[in-house]
C-alpha positions as CSV (number, residue, x, y, z in Angstrom):
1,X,44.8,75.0,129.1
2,X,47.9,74.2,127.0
3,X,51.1,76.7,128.0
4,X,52.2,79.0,125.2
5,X,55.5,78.4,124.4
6,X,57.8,81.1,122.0
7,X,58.2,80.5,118.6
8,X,61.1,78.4,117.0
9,X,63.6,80.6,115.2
10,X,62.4,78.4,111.7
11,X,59.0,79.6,112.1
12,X,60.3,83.5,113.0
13,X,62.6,83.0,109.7
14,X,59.8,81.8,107.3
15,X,57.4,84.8,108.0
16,X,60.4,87.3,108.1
17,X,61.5,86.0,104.8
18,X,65.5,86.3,106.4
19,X,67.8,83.3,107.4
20,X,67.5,81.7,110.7
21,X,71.2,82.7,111.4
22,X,69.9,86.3,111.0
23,X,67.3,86.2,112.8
24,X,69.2,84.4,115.8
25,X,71.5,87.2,115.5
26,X,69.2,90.2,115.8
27,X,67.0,88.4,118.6
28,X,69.9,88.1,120.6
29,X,71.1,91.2,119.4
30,X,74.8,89.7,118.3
31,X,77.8,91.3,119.1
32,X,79.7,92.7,115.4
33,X,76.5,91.9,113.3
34,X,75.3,94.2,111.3
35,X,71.6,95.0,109.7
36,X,69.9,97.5,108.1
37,X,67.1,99.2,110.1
38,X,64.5,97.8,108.3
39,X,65.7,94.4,108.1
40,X,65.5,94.2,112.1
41,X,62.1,96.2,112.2
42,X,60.9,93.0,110.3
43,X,62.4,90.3,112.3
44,X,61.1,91.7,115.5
45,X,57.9,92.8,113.7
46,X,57.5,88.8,112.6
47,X,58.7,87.7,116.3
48,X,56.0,90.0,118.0
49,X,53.0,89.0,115.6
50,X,54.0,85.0,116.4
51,X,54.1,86.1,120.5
52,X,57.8,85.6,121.2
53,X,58.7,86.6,124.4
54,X,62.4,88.0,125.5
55,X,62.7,85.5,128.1
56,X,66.1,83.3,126.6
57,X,64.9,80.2,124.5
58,X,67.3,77.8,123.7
59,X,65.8,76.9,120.4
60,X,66.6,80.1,119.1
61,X,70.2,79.6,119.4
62,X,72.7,78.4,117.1
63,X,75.5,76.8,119.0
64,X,79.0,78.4,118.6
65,X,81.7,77.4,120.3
66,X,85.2,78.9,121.0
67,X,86.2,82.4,119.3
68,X,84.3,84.6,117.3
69,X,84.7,83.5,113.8
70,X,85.7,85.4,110.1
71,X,85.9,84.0,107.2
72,X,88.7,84.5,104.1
73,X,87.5,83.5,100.9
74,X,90.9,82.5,98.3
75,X,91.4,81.0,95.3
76,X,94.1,78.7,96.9
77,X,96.4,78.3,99.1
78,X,99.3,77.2,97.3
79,X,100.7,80.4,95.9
80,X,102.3,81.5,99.2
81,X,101.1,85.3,98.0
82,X,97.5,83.8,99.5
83,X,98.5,82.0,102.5
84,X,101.1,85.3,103.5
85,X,98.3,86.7,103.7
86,X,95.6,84.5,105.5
87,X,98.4,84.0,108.0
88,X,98.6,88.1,108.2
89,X,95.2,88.1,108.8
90,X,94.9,86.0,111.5
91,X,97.6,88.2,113.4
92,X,95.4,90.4,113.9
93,X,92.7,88.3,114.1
94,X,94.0,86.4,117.3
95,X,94.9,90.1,118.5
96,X,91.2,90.8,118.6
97,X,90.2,87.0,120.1
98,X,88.9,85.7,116.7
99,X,89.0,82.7,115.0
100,X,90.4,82.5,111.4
101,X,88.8,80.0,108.5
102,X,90.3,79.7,105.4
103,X,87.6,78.9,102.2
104,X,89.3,77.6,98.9
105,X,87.2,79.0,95.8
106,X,89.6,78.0,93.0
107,X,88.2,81.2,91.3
108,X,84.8,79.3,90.8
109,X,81.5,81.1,90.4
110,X,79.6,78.1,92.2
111,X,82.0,77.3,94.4
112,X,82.1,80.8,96.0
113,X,78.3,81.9,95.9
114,X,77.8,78.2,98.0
115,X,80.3,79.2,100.4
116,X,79.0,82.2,100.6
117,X,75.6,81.0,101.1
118,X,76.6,78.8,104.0
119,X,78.5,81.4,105.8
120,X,75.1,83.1,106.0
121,X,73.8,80.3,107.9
122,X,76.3,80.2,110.3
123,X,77.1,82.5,113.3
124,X,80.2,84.0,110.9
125,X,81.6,87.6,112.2
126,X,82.8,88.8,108.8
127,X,84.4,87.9,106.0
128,X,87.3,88.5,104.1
129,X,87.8,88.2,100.5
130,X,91.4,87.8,99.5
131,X,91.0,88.1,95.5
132,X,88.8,89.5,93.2
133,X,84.7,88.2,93.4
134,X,83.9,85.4,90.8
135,X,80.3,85.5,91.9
136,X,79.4,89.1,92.2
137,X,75.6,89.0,93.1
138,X,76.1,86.5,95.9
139,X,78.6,88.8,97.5
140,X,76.5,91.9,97.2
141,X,73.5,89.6,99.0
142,X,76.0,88.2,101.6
143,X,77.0,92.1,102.2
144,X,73.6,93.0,103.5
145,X,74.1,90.1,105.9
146,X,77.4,90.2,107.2
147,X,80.9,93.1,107.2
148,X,82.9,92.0,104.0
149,X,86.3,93.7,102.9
150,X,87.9,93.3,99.4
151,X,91.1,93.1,98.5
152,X,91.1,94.2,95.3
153,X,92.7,96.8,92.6
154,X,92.2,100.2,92.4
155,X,88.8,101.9,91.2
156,X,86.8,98.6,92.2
157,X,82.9,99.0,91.4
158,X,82.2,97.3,94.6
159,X,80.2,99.3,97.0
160,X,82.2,97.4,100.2
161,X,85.3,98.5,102.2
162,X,88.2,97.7,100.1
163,X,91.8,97.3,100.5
164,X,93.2,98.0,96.9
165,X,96.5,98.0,94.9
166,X,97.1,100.1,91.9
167,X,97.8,97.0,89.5
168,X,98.5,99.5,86.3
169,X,100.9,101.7,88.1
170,X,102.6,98.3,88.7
171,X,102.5,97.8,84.8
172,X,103.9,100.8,84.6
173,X,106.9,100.3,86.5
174,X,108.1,97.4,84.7
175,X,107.7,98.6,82.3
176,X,109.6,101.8,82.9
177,X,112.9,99.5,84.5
178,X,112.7,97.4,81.5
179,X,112.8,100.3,79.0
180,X,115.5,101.8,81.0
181,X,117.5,98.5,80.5
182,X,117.5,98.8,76.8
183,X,114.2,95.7,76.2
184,X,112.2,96.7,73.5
185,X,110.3,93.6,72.9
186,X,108.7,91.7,75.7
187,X,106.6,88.4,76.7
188,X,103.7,89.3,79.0
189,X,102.6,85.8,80.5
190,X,99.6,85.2,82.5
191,X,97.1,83.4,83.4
192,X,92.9,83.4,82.7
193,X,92.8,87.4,81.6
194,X,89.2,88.3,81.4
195,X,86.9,90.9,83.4
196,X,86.3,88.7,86.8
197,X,90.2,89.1,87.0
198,X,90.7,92.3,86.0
199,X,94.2,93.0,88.3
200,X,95.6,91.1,85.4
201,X,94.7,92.7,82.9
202,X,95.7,96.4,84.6
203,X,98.7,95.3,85.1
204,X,99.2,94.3,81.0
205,X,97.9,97.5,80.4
206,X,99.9,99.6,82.5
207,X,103.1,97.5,80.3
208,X,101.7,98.0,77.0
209,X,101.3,101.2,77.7
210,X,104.2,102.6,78.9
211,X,105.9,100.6,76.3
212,X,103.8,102.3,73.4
213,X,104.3,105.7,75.0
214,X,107.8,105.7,75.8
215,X,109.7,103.0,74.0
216,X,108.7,103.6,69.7
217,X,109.3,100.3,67.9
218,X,108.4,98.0,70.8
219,X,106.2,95.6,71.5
220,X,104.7,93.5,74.2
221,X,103.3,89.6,72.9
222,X,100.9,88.5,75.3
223,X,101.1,84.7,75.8
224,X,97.8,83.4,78.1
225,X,95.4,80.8,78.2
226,X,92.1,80.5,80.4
227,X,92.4,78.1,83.5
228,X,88.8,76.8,84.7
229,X,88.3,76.4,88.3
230,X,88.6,72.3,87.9
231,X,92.3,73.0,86.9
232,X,93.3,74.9,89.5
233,X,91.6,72.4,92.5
234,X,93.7,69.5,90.8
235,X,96.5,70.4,89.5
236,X,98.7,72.4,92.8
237,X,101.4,73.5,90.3
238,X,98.9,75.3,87.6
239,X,100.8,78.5,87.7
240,X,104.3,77.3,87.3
241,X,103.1,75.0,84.4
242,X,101.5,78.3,82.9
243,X,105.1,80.5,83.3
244,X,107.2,76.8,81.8
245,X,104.6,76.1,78.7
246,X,104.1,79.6,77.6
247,X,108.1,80.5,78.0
248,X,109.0,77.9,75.9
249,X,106.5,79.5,73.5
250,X,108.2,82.9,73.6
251,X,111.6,81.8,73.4
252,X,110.6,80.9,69.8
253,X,110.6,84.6,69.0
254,X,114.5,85.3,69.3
255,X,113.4,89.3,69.0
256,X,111.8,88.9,72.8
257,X,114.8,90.0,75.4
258,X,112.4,89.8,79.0
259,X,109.5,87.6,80.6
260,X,107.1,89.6,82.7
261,X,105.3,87.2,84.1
262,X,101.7,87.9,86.1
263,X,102.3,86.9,89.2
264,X,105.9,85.3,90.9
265,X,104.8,81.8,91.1
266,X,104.2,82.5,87.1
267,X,107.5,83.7,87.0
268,X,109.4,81.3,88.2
269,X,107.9,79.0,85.8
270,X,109.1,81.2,82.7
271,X,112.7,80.7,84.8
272,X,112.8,77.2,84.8
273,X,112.0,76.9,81.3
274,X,114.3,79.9,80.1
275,X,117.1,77.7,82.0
276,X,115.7,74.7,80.7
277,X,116.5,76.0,77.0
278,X,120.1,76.3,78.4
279,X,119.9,80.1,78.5
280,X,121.0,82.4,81.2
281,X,119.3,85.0,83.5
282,X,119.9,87.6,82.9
283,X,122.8,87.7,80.5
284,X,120.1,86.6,78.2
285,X,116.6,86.8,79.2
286,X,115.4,89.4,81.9
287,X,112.2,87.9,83.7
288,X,109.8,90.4,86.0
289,X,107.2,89.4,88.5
290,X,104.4,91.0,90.3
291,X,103.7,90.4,94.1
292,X,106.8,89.8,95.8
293,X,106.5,86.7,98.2
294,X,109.3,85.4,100.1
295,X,110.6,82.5,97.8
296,X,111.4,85.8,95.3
297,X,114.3,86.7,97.4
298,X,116.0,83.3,97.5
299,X,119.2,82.1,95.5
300,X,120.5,81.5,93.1
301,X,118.2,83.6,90.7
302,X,116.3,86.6,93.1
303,X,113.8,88.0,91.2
304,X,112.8,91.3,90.4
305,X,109.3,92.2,91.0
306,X,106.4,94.6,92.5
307,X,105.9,94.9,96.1
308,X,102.3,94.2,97.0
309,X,102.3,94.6,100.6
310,X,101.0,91.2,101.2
311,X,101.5,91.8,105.4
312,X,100.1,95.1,105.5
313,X,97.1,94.7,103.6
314,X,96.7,91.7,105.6
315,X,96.4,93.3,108.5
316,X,94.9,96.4,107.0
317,X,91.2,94.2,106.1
318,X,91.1,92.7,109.1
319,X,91.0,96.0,111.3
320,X,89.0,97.6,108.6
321,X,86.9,94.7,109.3
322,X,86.7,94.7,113.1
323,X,85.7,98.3,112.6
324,X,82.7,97.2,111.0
325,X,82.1,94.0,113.4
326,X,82.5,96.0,116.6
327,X,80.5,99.2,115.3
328,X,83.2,101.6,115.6
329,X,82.3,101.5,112.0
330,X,78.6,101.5,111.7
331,X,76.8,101.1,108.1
332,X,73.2,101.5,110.0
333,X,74.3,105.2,110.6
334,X,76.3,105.9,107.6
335,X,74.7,103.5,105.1
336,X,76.4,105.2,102.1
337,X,79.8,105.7,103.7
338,X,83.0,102.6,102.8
339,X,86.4,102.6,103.3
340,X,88.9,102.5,100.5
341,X,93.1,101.7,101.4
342,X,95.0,102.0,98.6
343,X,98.8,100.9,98.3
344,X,100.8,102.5,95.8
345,X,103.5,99.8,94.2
346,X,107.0,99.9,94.8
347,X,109.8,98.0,92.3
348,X,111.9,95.6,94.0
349,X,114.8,95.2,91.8
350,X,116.8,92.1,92.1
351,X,119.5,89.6,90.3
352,X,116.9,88.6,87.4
353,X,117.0,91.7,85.2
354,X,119.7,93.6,83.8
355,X,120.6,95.4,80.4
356,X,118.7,93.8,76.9
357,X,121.5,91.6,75.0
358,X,121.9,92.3,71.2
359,X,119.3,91.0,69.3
360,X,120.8,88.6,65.7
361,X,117.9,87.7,64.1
């Protein structure tokens, strides 16, 4: 009589209808997964109706070795904003004994729902997503799979823990230092602005706002152009080349007195080009960033900009995440319940703004 032997974790997985790194991970009842209640009444449902037996089988395993691992999904790591705050992550991460990967995206769609889809495969603790989603239905698949935190801006649709910035009461500040300074007409330059990167476009809003509100006769030209993810992955220096090419533009326009650039890296493109044009910062040109990341403090030109709290957001997903990985957090019981920090922006004023010159037109 041939020996019945337990079922492979493939054959568990196919009448389940759930990944085999799932069901490895409710058989063996994972430490820091996480599944709805009915997702695990079918795996062990499927496991029971194919005769697998609690008794340890190897082939049911996935091998893993060394820490636990999380994943952080990022656009790049080139703009030291993004590798800040991988690097903040992983503080806490190795605080906790987990192991940190970094995934590149370059803001693409594909890119992101494949990575995504892999991390499913794999034994992966959590992930973190350190911009915005490009790929919105593979994340909220992923979610039912595995503890995600956003970082993202302020009233996110997202039903997941976020960590959030208020991106137009950053707008707004600039806005408000600039107008104090006497600039009435202003460059806004930025990168891809549509709705799958939508900090951007709060933070133009909460300029051209204020502006139109508080400063009559003013106006904000908006100087952008859409980068596609092949750009970004080849060129290292897409940013700064945005902030040079688009400054040059706007100097053209001898009414515009200050550069607000989207992010700093952005900004110190518009700098090198404002400088480029023989022109001096400020006497002649004020330039604004957003983000604040440690090259902004450096000589000879500091730059002012919004704090975005780089470290302590950092830190901030990671234990929001942990909370979810180690149950102290548990979506089974409160299914409905997420987690929302927010960080309110704070102006750092430094040596690259000062009072609007004369305008001779």
């Amino acid at each position: 009589m041939k020996k019945k032997t337990n079922p492979t974790l493939k054959q568990i997985a196919e009448l389940s209808g759930f990944s085999q790194a799932s069901v490895s991970m409710i058989l063996n009842k994972k430490t820091g997964a996480s599944f709805s209640q009915e997702t695990i009444r079918l795996v062990m449902a499927a496991a029971e109706q194919l005769g697998y037996s609690k008794v340890k089988n190897p082939s049911l395993k996935i091998p893993l070795t060394g820490k636990s691992i999380v994943a952080v999904l990022c656009p790049n790591i080139t703009n030291p904003y993004y590798s800040t705050l991988v690097q903040s992550i992983e503080q806490s991460a190795f605080q906790k004994n987990f192991q940190i990967i970094t995934l590149n995206t370059y803001r693409s769609p594909d890119i992101e729902a494949r990575n995504l889809e892999a991390l499913q495969e794999y034994r992966i603790s959590g992930i973190v997503y350190a911009m915005p989603p490009q790929a919105p239905l593979a994340l909220e698949k992923a979610s039912k799979q595995i503890p995600i935190v956003l970082m993202g801006d302020k009233g996110a649709v997202f039903n997941i823990d976020t960590v959030e910035m208020d991106n137009y009461g950053a707008g707004v500040l600039i806005a408000k230092h600039l107008i104090e300074l006497g600039h009435k007409h202003v460059a806004y330059v930025s990168t891809t602005l549509d709705a799958a990167n939508n900090m951007r476009i709060r933070r133009l809003k909460g300029l051209e706002e204020t502006f139109r509100s508080e400063c009559p006769g003013s106006s904000v030209l908006v100087l952008s152009r859409n980068i596609v993810p092949n750009e970004e992955l080849n060129d290292l220096f897409i940013e700064h080349h945005i902030g040079y090419d688009f400054a040059k533009e706007g100097l053209k326009d001898r009414k515009i007195t200050a550069f607000v650039a989207v992010n700093d890296m952005v900004a110190y493109g518009v700098i090198d080009a404002v400088v480029a044009e023989k022109f001096q910062i400020p006497r002649d040109y004020s330039v604004c960033g957003f983000d604040n990341i440690f090259p902004s403090r450096l000589s000879p030109i500091a730059l002012t900009t919004v704090d975005n709290f780089i470290i302590d957001k950092g830190r901030n997903a990671f234990d929001i995440l942990y909370g979810r990985m180690s149950g102290v957090i548990d979506s089974q019981l409160v299914p409905h319940t997420i987690t929302r920090v927010e960080y309110s922006p704070r102006l750092v004023v430094r040596g690259s703004t000062a009072r609007a010159r004369e305008i001779s037109i």
